[in-house]
C-alpha positions as CSV (number, residue, x, y, z in Angstrom):
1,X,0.0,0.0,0.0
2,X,1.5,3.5,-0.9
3,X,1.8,6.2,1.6
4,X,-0.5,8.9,1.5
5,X,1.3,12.5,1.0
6,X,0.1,15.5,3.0
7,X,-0.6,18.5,1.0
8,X,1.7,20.6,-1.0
9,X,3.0,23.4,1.4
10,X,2.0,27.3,0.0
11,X,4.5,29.9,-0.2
12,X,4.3,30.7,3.7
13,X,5.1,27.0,4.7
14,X,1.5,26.5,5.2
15,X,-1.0,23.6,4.0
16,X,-3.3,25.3,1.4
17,X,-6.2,23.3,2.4
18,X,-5.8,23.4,6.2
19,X,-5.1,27.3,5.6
20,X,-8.5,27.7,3.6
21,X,-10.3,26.1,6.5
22,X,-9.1,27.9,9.0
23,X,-9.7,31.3,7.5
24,X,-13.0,30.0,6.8
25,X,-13.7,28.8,10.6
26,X,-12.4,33.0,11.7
27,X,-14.8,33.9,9.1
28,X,-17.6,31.8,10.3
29,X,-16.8,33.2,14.2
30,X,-16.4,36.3,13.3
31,X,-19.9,36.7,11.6
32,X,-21.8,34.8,14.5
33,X,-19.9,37.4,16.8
34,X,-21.0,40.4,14.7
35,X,-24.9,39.2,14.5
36,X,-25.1,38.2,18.2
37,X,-23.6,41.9,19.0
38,X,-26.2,43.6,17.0
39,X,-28.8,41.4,18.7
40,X,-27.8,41.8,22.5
41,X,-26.6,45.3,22.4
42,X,-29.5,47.1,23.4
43,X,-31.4,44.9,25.4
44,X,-32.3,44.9,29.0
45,X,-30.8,42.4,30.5
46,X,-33.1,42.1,33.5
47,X,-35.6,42.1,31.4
48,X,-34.7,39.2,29.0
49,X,-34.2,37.1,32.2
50,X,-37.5,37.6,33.8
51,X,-39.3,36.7,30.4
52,X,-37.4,33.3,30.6
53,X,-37.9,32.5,34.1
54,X,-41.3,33.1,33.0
55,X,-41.4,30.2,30.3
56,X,-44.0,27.7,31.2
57,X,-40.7,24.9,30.5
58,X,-43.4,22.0,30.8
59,X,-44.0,22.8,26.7
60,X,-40.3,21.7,26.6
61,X,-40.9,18.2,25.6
62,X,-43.6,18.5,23.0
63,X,-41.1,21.3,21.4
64,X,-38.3,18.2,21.7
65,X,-40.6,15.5,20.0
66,X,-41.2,18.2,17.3
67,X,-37.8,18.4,16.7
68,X,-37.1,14.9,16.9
69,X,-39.2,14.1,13.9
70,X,-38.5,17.3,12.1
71,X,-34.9,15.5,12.2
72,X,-35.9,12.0,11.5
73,X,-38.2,13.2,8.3
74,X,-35.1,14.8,6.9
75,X,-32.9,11.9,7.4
76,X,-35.4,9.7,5.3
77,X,-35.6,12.3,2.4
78,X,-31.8,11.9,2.1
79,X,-32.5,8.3,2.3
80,X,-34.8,8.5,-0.9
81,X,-32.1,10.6,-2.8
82,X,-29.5,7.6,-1.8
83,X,-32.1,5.0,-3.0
84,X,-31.4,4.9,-6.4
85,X,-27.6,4.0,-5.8
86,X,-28.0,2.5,-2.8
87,X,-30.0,1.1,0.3
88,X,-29.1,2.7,3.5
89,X,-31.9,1.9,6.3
90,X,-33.7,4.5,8.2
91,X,-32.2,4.1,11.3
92,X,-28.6,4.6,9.7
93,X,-30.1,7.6,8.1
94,X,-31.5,9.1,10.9
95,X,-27.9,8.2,12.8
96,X,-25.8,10.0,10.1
97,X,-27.8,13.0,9.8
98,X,-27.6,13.9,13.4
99,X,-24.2,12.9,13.7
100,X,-23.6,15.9,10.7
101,X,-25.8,18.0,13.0
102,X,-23.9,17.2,15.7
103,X,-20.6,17.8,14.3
104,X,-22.2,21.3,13.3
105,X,-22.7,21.7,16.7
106,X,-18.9,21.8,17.6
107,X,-17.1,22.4,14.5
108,X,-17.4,26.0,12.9
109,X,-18.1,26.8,9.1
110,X,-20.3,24.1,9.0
111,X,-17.7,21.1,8.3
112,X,-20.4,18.4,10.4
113,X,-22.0,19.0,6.4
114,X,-19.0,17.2,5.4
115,X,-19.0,14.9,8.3
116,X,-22.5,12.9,7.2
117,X,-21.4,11.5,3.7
118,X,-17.7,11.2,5.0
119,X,-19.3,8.5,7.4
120,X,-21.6,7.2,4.9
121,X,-19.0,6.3,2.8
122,X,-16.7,5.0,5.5
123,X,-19.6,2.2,6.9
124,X,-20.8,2.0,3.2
125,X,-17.6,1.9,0.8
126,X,-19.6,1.0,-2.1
127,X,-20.7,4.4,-2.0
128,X,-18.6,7.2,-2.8
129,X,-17.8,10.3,-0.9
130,X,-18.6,12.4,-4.3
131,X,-21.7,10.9,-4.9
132,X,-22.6,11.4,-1.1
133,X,-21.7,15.0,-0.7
134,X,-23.5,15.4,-3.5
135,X,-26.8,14.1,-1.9
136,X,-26.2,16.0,1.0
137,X,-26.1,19.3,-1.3
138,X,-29.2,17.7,-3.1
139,X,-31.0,17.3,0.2
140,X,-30.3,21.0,1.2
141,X,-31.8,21.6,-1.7
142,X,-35.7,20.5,-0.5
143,X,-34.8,23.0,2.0
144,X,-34.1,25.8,-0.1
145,X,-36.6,25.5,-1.9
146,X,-39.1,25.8,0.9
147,X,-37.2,28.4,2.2
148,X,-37.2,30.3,-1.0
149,X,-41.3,30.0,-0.9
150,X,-41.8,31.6,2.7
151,X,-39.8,34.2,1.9
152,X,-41.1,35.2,-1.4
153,X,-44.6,34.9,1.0
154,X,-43.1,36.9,3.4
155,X,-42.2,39.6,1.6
156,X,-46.2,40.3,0.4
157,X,-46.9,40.0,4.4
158,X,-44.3,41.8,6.2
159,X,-43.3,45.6,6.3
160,X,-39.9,44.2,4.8
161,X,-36.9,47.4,3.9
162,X,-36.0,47.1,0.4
163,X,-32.6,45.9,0.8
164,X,-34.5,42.9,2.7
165,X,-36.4,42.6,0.0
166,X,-33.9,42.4,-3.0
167,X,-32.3,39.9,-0.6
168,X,-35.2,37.6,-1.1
169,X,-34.8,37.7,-5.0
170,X,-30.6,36.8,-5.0
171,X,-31.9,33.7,-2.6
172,X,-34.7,33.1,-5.2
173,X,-31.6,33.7,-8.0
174,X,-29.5,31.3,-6.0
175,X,-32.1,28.3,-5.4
176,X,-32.7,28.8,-9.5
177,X,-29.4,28.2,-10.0
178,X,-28.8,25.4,-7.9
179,X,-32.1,24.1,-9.4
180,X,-30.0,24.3,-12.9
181,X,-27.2,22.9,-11.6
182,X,-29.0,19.2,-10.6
183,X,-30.3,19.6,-14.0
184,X,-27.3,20.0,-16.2
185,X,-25.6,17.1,-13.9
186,X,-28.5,14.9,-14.6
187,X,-28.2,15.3,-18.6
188,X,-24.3,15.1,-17.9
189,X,-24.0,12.1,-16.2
190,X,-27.1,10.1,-18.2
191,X,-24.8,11.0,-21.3
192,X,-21.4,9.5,-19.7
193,X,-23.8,6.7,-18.8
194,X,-25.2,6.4,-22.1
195,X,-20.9,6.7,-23.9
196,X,-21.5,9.9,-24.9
197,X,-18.9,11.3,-23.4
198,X,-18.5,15.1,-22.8
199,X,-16.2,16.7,-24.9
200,X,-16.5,19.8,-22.9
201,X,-15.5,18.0,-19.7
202,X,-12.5,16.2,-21.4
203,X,-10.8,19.3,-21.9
204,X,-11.7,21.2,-18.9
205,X,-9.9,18.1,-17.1
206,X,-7.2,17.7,-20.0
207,X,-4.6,20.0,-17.8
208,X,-4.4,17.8,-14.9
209,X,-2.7,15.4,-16.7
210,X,-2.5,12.1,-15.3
211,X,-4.8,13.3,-12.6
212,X,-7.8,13.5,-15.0
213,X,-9.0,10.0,-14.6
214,X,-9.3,10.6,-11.0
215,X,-10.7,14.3,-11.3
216,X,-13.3,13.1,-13.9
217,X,-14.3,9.7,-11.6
218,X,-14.5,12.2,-8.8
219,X,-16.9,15.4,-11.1
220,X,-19.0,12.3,-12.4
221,X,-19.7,10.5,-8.6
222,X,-20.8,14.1,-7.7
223,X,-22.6,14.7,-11.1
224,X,-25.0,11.6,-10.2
225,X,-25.4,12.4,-6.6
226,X,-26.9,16.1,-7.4
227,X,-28.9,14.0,-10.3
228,X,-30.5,12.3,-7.7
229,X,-32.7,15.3,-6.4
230,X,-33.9,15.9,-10.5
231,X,-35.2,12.3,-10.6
232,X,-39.6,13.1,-11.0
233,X,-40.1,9.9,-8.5
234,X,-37.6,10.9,-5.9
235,X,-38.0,14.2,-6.4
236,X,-41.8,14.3,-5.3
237,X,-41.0,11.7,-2.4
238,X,-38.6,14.4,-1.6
239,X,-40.8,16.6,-1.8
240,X,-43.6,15.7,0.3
241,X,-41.3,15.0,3.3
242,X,-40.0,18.2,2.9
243,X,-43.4,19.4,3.8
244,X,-44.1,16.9,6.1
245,X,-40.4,17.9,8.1
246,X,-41.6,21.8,7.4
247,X,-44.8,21.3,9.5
248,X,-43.1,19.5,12.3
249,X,-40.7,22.4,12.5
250,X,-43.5,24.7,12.3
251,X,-45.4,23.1,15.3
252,X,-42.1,23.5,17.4
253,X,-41.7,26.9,16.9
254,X,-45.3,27.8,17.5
255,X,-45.2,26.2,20.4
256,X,-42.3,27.4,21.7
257,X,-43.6,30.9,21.2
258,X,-46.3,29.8,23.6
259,X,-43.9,28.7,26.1
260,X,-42.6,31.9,25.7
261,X,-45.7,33.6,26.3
262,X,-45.9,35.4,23.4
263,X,-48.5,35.6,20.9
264,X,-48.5,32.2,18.3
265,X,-49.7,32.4,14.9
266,X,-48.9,31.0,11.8
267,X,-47.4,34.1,10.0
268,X,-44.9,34.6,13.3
269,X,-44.2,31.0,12.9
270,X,-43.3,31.3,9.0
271,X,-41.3,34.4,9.5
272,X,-39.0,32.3,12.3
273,X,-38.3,29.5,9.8
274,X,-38.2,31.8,7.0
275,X,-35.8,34.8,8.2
276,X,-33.8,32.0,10.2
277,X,-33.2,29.8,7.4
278,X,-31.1,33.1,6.2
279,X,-29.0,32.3,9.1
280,X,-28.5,28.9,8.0
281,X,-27.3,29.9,4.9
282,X,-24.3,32.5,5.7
283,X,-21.0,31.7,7.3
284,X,-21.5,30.8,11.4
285,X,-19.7,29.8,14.2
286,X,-20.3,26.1,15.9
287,X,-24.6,25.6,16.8
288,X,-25.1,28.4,14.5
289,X,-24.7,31.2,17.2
290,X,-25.4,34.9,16.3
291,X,-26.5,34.0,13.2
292,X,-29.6,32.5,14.6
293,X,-30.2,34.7,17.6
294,X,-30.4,37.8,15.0
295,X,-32.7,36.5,12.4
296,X,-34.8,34.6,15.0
297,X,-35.2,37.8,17.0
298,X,-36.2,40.1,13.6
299,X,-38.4,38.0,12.7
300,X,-40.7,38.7,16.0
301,X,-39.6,42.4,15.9
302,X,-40.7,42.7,12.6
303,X,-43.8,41.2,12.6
304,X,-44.6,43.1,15.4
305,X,-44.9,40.2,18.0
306,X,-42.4,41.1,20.4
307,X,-39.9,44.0,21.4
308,X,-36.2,43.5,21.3
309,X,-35.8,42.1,24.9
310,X,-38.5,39.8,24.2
311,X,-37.4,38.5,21.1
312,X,-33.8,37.9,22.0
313,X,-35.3,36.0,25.0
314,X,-37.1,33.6,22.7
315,X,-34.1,33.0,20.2
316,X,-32.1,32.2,23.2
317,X,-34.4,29.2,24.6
318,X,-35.2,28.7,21.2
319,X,-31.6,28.1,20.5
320,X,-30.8,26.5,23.4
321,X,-33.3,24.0,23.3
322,X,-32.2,23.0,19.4
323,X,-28.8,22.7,20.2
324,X,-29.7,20.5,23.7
325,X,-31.7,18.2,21.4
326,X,-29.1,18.2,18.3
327,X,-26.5,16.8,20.7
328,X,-28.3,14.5,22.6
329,X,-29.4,12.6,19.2
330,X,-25.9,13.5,17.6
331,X,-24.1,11.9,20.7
332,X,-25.7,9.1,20.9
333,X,-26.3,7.9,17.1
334,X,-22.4,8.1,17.4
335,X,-22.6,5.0,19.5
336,X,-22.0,1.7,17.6
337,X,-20.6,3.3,14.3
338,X,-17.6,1.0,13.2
339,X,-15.3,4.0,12.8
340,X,-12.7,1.2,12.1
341,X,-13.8,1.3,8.6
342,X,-13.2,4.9,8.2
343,X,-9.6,3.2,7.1
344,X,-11.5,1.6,4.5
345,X,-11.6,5.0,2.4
346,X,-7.9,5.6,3.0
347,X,-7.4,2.0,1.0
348,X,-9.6,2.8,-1.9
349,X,-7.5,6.2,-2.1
350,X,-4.1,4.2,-1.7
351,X,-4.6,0.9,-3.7
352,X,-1.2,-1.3,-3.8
């Protein structure tokens, strides 16, 4: 078996890769720090602790069973994006997503993203990591798409500033693009599949030389993992447990506002998941800190259901409870996981 080389040092004596990630991880803290500044800065403090010693915390586990499911529905619509390659049970499914979650929970930038098909491949090494991440990527796609829909609802509804607004359409911009790009890798990866090979692709990978095979084996894994989420049959599967995972969402955070003692309704409920899935989308520190305190918190001040204080008190036990549920699944699907076989991956990459 070869040895595996470590990355090529950059001109400062640094990995490239590891250097990337790191500047990405300040990036990440730094942005959660900025947004939780802007949230907390003027609020009373006495205030915001009197409102949660007021939350009726017996709500707490209806919130958690929410959750649960919201988390178990969107393991099994990654499962039906993996079930035209291959059959990974629920229960597996449901384990790898929260261990992802989890890793989110710890890691900055969003690397536990990475951390879900990196596993998958490792107890499954008939599947590759390419054609996992992709899945992952074509998974977050159900949820942009949702996303893309309350906000475009949203923005009729709520006294929105126009820069919010114009916001709204570059998501709508993005989600068409990504839209585009399942598309074009579905009609590139039938032709490859088909012989038809793209002459396009051969020379955009004709300067890496003897590295092409393994560039173009790596593009095409990806290629038919994105495919997946532009197949009609899994698509509408995909589809309708993407609802099915929005309304258990929806019940959670309408009932937390209750437990919050503030007033519930279905447009307050729409404009948390809505204006927090912003969050979700931007650079953020480990559990998604600052990010999700600031649009959780606008999204009650501007639809006039709560001051400042009020709404920073709500995206704190909101927050807390998410992450308090995220790691208690994440740490316990990490039980029983062979990680033995993550050496499995190292093989494939390092035949003798």
């Amino acid at each position: 078996m070869t040895e595996s080389r470590p990355p090529a040092p950059t001109a400062d004596g640094r990995t490239g890769p590891t250097h990337r990630t790191f500047r990405s991880m300040l990036f990440g803290l730094a942005v959660g720090v900025v947004f939780l500044v802007l949230t907390s800065w003027s609020v009373d403090w006495q205030r915001v602790a009197e409102s949660l010693a007021a939350a009726r915390l017996e709500l707490l586990v209806p919130v958690a069973l929410l959750l649960v499911l919201h988390y178990f529905i969107k393991a099994l619509r990654w499962r039906v994006l993996l079930s035209g390659t291959v059959s990974v049970g629920p229960l597996l499914a449901m384990r790898l997503t929260m261990v992802g979650f989890f890793m989110n929970n710890i890691l900055p930038a969003r690397i536990g993203e990475l951390g879900r098909p990196y596993l998958l491949s490792a107890n499954r090494p008939e599947v590759s990591f390419p054609f996992a991440l992709a899945t992952v990527v074509g998974d977050k796609l159900f949820d942009l798409l949702l996303n893309i829909l309350t906000l475009l609802c949203l923005s009729f509804l709520l006294p929105l500033p126009p820069h919010a607004r114009w916001g709204i359409l570059a998501l709508v911009a993005a989600g068409a693009g990504l839209i585009a790009a399942s598309l074009a890798a579905a009609v590139l990866e039938k032709r490859e599949r088909e012989g038809d090979s793209s002459r396009l692709l051969e020379r955009l990978l004709a300067p890496l030389g003897t590295r092409r095979e393994g560039a173009r084996a790596a593009l095409l894994g990806f290629a038919r993992g994105l495919a997946t989420a532009s197949s009609a049959s899994r698509a509408f599967a995909a589809l309708g447990l993407s609802a099915v995972a929005f309304a258990a969402l929806g019940g959670a955070v309408y009932l937390m506002l209750d437990m919050m003692n503030l007033a519930p309704s279905l447009l307050t409920t729409a404009a948390v998941i809505g204006l927090g899935g912003i969050g979700f989308m931007l650079p953020a520190p480990p559990t998604n800190a600052g990010n999700f305190h600031f649009f959780a918190a606008a999204a009650l001040t501007v639809s006039k259901t709560a001051g400042a204080d009020d709404a920073f008190s709500f995206a704190v036990m909101a927050h807390a409870t998410q992450v308090v549920v995220v790691t208690a699944l994440g740490a316990v699907s990490l039980v029983g996981l062979d990680w033995r076989r993550l050496s499995r991956l190292r093989e494939l990459r390092n035949p003798e």
